[in-house]
C-alpha positions as CSV (number, residue, x, y, z in Angstrom):
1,X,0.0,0.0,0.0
2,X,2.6,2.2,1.4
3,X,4.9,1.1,-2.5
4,X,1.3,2.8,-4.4
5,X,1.4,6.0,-2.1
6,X,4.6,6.9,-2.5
7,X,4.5,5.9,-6.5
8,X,1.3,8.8,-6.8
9,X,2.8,10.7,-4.7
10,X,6.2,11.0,-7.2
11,X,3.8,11.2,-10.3
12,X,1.9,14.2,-8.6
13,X,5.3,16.0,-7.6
14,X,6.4,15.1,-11.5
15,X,3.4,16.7,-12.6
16,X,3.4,20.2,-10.7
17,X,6.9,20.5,-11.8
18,X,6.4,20.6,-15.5
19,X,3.8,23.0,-14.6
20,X,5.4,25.1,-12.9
21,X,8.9,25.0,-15.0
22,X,8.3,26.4,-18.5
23,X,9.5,24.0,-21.0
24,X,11.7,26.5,-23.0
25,X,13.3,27.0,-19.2
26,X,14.3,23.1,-19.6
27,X,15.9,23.5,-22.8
28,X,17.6,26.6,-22.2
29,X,19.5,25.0,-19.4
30,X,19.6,21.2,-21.4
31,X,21.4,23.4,-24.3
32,X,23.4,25.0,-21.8
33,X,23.2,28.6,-23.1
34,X,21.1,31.9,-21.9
35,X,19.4,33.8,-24.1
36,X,20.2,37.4,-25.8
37,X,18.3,37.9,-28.8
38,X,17.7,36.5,-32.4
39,X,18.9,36.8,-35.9
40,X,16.1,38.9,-37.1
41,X,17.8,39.6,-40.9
42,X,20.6,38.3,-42.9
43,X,22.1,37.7,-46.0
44,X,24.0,34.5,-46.0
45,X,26.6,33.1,-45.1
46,X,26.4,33.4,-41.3
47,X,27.8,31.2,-38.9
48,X,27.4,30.8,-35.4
49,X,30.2,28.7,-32.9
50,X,28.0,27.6,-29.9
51,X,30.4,25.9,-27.7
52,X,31.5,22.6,-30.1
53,X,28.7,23.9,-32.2
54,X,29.1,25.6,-35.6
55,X,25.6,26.4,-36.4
56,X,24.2,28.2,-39.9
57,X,22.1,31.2,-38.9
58,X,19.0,31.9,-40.2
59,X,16.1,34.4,-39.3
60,X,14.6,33.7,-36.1
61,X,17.8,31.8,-35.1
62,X,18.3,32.4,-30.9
63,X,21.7,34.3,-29.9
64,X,22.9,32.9,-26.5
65,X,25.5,34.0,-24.1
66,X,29.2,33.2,-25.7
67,X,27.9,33.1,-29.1
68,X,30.1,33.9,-31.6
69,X,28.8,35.4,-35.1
70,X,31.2,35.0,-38.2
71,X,29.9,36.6,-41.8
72,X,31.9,35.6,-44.7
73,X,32.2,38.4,-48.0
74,X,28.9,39.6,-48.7
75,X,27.1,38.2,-45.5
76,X,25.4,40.5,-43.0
77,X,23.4,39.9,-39.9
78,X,21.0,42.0,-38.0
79,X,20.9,41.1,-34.1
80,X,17.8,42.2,-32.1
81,X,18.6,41.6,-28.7
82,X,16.5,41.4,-25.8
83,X,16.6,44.8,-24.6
84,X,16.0,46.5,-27.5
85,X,19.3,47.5,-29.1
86,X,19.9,45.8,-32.7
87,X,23.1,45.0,-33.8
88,X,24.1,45.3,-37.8
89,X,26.8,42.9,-38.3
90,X,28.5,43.3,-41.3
91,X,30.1,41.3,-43.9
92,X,33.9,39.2,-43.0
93,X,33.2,40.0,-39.2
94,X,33.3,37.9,-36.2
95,X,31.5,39.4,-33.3
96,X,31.1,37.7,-29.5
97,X,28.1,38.4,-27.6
98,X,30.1,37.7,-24.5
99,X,27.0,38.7,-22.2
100,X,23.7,40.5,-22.5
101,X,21.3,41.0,-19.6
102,X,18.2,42.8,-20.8
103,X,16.5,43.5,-17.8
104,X,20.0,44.9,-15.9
105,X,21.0,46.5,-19.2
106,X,24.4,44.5,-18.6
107,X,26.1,44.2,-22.2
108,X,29.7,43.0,-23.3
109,X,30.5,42.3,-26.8
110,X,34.2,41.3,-28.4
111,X,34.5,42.3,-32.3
112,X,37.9,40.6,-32.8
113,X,37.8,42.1,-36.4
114,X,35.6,43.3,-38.8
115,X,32.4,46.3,-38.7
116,X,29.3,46.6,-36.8
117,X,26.6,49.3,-36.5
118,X,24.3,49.3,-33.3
119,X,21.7,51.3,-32.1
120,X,21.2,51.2,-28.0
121,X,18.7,52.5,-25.7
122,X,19.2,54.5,-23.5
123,X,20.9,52.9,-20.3
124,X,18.6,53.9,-17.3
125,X,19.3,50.6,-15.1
126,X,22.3,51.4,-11.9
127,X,25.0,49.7,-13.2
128,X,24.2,49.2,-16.8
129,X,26.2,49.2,-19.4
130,X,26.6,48.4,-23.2
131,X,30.1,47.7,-24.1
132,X,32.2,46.8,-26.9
133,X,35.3,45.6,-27.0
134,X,38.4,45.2,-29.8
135,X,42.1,44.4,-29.2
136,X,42.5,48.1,-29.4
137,X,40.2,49.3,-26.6
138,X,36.6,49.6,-25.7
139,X,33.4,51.9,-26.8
140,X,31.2,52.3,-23.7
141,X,27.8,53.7,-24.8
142,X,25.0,55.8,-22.7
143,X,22.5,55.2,-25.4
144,X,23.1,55.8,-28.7
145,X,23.3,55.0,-33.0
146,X,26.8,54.5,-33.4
147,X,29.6,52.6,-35.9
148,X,32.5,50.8,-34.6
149,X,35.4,48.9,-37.2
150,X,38.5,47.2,-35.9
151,X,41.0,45.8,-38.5
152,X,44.8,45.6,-38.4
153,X,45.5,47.1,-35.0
154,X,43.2,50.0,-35.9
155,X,39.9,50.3,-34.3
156,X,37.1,53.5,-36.1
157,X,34.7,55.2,-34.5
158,X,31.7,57.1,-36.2
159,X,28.9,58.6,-33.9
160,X,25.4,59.2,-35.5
161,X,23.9,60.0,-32.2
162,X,24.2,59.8,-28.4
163,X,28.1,59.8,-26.7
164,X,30.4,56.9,-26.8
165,X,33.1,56.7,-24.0
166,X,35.7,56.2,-26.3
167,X,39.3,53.5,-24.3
168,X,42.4,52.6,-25.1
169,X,43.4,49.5,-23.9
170,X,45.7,52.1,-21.5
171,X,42.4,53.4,-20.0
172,X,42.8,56.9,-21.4
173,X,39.2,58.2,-23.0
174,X,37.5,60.4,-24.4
175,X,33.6,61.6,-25.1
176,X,32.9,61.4,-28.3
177,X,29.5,62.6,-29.1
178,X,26.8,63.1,-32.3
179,X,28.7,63.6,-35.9
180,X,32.0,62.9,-34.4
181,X,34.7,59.9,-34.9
182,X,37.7,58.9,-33.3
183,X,40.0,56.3,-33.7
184,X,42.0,54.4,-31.6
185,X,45.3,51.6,-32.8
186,X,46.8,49.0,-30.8
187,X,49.8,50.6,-29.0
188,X,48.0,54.5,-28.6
189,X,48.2,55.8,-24.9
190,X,44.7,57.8,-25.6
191,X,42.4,58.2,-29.0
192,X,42.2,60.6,-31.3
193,X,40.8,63.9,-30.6
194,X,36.9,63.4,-31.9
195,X,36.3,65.1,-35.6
196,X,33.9,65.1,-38.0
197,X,34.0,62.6,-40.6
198,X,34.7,62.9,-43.6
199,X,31.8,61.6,-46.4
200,X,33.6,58.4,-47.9
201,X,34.1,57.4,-44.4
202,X,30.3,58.0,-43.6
203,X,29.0,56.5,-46.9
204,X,31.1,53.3,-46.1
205,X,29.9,53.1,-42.4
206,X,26.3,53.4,-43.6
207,X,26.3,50.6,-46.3
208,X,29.0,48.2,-45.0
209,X,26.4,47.4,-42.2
210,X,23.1,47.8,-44.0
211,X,20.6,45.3,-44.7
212,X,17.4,45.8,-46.2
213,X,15.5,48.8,-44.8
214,X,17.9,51.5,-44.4
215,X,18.5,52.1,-40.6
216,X,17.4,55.4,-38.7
217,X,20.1,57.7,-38.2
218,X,22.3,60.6,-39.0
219,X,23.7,59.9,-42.9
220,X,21.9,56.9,-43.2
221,X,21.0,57.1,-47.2
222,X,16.8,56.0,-48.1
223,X,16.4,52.7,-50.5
224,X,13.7,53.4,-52.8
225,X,11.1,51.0,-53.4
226,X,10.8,49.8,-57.0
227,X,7.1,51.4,-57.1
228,X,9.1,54.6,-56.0
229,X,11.7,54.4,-58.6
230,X,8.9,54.0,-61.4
231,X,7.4,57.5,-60.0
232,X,10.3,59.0,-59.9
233,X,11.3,58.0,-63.5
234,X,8.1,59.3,-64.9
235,X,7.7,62.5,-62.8
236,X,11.3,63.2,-64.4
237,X,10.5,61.7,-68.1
238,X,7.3,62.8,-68.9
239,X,7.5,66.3,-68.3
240,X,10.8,65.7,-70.7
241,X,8.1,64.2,-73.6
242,X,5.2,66.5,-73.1
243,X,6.5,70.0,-72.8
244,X,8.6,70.0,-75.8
245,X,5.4,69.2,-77.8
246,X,3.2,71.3,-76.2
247,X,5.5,74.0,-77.1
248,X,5.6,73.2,-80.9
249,X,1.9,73.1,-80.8
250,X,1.6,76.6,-78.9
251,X,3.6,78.1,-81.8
252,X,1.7,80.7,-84.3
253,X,1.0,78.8,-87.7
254,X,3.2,80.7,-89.8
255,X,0.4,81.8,-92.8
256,X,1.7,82.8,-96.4
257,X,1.6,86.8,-96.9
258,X,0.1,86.4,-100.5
259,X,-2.9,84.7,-98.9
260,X,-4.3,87.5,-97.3
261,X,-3.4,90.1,-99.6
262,X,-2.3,89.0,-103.2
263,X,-1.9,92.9,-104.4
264,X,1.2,92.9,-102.5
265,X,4.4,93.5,-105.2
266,X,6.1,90.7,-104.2
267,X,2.7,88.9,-104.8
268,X,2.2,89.1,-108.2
269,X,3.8,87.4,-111.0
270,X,5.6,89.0,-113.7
């Protein structure tokens, strides 16, 4: 009797627990990983090394803690994380997403090479932070739609709104704030004084990181739908067609002198 009770009594215990556990709670912790977002956009190829794991991303694919995101040429990735911030990965990158707590606003990211372009709310939470570092130094952002590069010892900032603390690996900073860049190598004590950009350098931040829908933001270029482009081609063309025969047709029929008056001398015949 005593066997049957204690049999019910593990099935009922079994029972409340699924409950009570959401599933995708289980699987989180089966896979080993904690959330951070999701591959919302991408143009292939884009890999993902989950521990042992090299995965193929595609849309909707969950980022997890330790994640690392590789694009080869021509692939991009757009990260929406959890908080809100979206991360535009572009193409021959490889970007960590070391850590990101939503709710604390705790981010670190590692771009060992490559571009990215990310736009990050506003940090309200004590003790949050969004950071970002390369083997050059670190961008520490308040909130903000900024551009970040790192390649041969050289890491690029561009700012298209908010402030960016702006590291060395030495610790020396500076502020650099909307339409400014700074860059920052390798073996530099402190960065370079914040400047404007110059256009290339904007135009290549803007579509080295862009996929699909241009993003909001300072020099961010608009892509034109196709039904846009028609209207644009006719607002332009036929104007070019119609006016110049309108103005033929507006022009006084030039009528023959000897037809209204034939006495005129040069009218008659000799």
């Amino acid at each position: 009797m005593r066997k049957h009770s204690r049999f019910a009594f593990g099935l009922a215990f079994l029972l409340c627990f699924a409950i009570v556990v959401p599933v995708d709670l289980l699987s989180q912790n089966a896979s080993g990983g904690q959330r951070a977002g999701e591959v919302s956009k991408l143009i292939p190829a884009v890999g993902i090394q989950r521990s042992s794991q090299t995965l193929t991303a595609a849309a909707k694919t969950p980022i997890q803690w330790e994640d690392l995101l590789s694009t080869q040429t021509g692939g991009r990735a757009r990260v929406a994380l959890d908080d809100g911030s979206v991360l535009n990965v572009g193409s021959e990158t490889s970007l960590r997403v070391v850590k990101h707590d939503g709710g604390a606003q705790q981010t670190d990211l590692e771009l060992t090479y490559g571009r990215l372009r990310s736009q990050v709310p506003k940090i309200a939470k004590p003790g949050g932070k969004f950071e970002v570092r390369t083997p050059a130094g670190v961008a520490g952002v308040v909130g903000t739609d900024f551009y970040l590069a790192y390649a041969n010892g050289v890491m690029q900032l561009i700012v298209f709104q908010g402030t960016v603390h702006f590291c060395t690996l030495m610790g020396q900073c500076v502020d650099v704030t909307e339409g400014l860049s700074s860059t920052a190598r390798i073996n530099d004590a402190q960065p370079s004084a914040p400047e404007k950009p110059t256009p290339e350098m904007l135009t290549d931040a803007t579509i080295s990181t862009a996929i699909g829908r241009s993003m909001r933001g300072t020099g961010t270029p608009h892509h034109f739908t196709t039904l846009q482009i028609v209207g644009i081609v006719a607002a332009v063309a036929i104007p070019a067609i119609v006016i110049p025969i309108a103005v033929r047709k507006s022009r006084p029929t030039q009528i023959d002198p000897c037809v209204l008056n034939p006495r005129l001398p040069q009218c008659q015949k000799g």
